[in-house]
PyMOL commands that place a pseudoatom at each C-alpha (Angstrom):
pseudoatom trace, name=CA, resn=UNK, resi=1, chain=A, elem=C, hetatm=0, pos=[106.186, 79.904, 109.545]
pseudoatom trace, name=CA, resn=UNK, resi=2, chain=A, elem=C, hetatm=0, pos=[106.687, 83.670, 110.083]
pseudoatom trace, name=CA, resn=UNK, resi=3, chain=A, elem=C, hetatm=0, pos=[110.061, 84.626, 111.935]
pseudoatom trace, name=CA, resn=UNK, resi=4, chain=A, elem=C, hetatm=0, pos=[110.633, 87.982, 113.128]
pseudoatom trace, name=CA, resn=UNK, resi=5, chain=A, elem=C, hetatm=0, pos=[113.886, 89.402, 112.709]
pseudoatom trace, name=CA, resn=UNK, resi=6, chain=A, elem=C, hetatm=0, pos=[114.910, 91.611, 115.930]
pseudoatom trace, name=CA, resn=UNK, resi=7, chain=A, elem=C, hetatm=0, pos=[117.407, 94.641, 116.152]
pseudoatom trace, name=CA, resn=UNK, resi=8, chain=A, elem=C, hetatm=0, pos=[120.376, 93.468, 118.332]
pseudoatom trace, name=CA, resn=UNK, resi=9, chain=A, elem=C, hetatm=0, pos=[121.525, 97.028, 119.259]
pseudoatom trace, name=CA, resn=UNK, resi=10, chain=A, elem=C, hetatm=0, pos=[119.741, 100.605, 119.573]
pseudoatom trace, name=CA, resn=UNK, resi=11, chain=A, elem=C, hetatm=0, pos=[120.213, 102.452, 116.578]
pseudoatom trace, name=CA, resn=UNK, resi=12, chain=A, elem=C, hetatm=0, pos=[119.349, 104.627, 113.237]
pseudoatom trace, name=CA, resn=UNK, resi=13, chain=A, elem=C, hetatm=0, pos=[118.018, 102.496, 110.760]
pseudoatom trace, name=CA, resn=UNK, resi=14, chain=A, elem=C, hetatm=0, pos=[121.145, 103.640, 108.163]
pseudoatom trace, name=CA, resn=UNK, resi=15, chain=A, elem=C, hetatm=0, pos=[119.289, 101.510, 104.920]
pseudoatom trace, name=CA, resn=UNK, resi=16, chain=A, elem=C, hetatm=0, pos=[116.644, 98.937, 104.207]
pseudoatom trace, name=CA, resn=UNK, resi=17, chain=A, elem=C, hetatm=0, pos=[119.007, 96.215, 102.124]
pseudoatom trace, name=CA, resn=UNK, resi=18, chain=A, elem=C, hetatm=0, pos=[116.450, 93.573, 101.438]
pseudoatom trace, name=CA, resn=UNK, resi=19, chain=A, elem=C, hetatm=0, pos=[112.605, 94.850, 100.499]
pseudoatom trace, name=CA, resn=UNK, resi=20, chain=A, elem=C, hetatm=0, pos=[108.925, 92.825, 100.769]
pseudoatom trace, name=CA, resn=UNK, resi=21, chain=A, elem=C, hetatm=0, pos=[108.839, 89.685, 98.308]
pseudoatom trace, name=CA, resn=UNK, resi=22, chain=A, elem=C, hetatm=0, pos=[112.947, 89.780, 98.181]
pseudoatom trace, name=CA, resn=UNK, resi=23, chain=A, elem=C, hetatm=0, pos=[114.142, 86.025, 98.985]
pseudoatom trace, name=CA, resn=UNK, resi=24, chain=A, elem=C, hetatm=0, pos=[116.944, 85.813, 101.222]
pseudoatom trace, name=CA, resn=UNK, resi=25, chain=A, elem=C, hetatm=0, pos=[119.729, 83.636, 102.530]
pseudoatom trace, name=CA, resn=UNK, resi=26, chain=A, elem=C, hetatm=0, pos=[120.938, 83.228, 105.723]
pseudoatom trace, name=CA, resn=UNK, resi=27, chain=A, elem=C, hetatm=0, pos=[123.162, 86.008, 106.529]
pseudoatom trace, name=CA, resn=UNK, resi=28, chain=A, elem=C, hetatm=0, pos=[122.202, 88.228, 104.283]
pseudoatom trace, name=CA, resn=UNK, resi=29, chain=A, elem=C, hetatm=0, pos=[121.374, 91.856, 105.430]
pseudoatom trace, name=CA, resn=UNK, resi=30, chain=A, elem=C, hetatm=0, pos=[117.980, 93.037, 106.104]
pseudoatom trace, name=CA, resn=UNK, resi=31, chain=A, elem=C, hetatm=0, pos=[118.532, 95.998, 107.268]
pseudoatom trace, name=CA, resn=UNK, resi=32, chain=A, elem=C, hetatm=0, pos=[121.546, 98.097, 108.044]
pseudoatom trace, name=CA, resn=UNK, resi=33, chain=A, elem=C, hetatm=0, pos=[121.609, 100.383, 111.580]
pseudoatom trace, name=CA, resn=UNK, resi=34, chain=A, elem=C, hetatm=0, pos=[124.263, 103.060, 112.264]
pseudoatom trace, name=CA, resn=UNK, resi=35, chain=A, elem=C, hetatm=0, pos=[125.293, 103.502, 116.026]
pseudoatom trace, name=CA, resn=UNK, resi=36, chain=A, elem=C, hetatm=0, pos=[128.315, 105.267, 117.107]
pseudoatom trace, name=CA, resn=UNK, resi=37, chain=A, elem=C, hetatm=0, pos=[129.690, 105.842, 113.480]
pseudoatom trace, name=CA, resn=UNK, resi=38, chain=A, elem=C, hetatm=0, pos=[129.248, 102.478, 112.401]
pseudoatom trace, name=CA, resn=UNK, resi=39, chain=A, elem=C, hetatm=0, pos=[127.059, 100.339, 110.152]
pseudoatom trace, name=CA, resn=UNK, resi=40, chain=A, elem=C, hetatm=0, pos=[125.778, 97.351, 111.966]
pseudoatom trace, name=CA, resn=UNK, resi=41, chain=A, elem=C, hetatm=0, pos=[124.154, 95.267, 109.303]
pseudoatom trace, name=CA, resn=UNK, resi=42, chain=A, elem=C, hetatm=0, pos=[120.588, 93.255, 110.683]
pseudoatom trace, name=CA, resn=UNK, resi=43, chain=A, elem=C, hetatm=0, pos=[121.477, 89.593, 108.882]
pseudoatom trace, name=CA, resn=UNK, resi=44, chain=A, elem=C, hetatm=0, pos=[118.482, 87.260, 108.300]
pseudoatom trace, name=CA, resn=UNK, resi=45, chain=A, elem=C, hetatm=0, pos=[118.570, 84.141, 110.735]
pseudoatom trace, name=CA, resn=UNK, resi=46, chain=A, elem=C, hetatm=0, pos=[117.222, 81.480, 108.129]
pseudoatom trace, name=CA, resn=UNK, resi=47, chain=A, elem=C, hetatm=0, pos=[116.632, 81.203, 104.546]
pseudoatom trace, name=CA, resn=UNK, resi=48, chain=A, elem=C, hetatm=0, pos=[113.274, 82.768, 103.328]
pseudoatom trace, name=CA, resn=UNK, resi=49, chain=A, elem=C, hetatm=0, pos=[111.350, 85.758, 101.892]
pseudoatom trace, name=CA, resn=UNK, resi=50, chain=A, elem=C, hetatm=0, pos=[110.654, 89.032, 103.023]
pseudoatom trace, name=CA, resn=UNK, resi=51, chain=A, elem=C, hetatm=0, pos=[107.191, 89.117, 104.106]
pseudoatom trace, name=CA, resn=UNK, resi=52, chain=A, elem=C, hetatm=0, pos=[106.858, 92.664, 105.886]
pseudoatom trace, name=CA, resn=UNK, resi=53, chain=A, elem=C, hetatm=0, pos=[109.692, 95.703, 106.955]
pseudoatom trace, name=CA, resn=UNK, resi=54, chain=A, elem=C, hetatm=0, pos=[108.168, 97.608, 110.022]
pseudoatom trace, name=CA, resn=UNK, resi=55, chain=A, elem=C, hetatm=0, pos=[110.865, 100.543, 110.055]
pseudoatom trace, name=CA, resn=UNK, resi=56, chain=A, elem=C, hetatm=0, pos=[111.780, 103.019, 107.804]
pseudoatom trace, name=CA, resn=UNK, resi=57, chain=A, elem=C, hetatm=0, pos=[115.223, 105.534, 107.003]
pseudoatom trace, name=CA, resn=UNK, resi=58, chain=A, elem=C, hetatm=0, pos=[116.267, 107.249, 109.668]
pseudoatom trace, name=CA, resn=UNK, resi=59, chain=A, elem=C, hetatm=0, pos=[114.024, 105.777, 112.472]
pseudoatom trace, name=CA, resn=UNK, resi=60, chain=A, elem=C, hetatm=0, pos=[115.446, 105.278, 115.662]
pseudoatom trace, name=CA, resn=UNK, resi=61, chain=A, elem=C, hetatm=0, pos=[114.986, 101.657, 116.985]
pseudoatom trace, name=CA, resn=UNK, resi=62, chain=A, elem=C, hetatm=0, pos=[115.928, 100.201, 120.195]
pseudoatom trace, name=CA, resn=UNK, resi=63, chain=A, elem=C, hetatm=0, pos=[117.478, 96.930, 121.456]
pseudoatom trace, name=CA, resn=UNK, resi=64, chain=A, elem=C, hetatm=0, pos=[115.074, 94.228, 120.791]
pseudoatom trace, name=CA, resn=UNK, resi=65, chain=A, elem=C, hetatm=0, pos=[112.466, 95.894, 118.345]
pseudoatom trace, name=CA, resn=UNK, resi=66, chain=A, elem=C, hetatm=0, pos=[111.396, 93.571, 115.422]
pseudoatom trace, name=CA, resn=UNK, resi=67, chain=A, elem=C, hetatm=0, pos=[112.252, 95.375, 112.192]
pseudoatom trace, name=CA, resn=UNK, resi=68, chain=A, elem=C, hetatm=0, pos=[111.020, 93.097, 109.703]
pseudoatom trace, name=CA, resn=UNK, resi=69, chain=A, elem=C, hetatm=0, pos=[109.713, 89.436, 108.933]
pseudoatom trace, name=CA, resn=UNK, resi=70, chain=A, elem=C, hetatm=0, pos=[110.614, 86.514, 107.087]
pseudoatom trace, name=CA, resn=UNK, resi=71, chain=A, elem=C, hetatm=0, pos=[108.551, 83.025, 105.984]
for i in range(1, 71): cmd.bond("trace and resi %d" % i, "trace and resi %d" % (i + 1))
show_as sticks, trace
zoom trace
């Protein structure tokens, strides 16, 4: 079942850790979003793989915005 994986702050997406077809664990970044000087890493919520990323480098992303999915 497809999960989407939400930005919890607005923000500058800093660096895409984990790309399509990567497995991941829980916790493990997805993506990483600068805001106010700092890195704010995007962690995945449950074991899985990477099934899409919907931002790229240096897009701006607010509050709430799904930046990428998991199965």
């Amino acid at each position: 079942m497809a999960e989407e994986i939400k930005a919890h702050i607005t923000g500058v997406v800093f660096q895409i850790a984990a790309k399509t077809g990567d497995a991941i664990a829980v916790g493990d970044p997805v993506i990483v979003l600068e805001s106010m000087k700092m890195e704010i890493p995007v962690e995945a919520p449950r074991a899985g793989t990477v099934t899409e990323i919907r931002v790229e480098e240096g897009q701006t992303v607010q509050e709430g915005e799904t930046v990428a999915v998991i199965e």
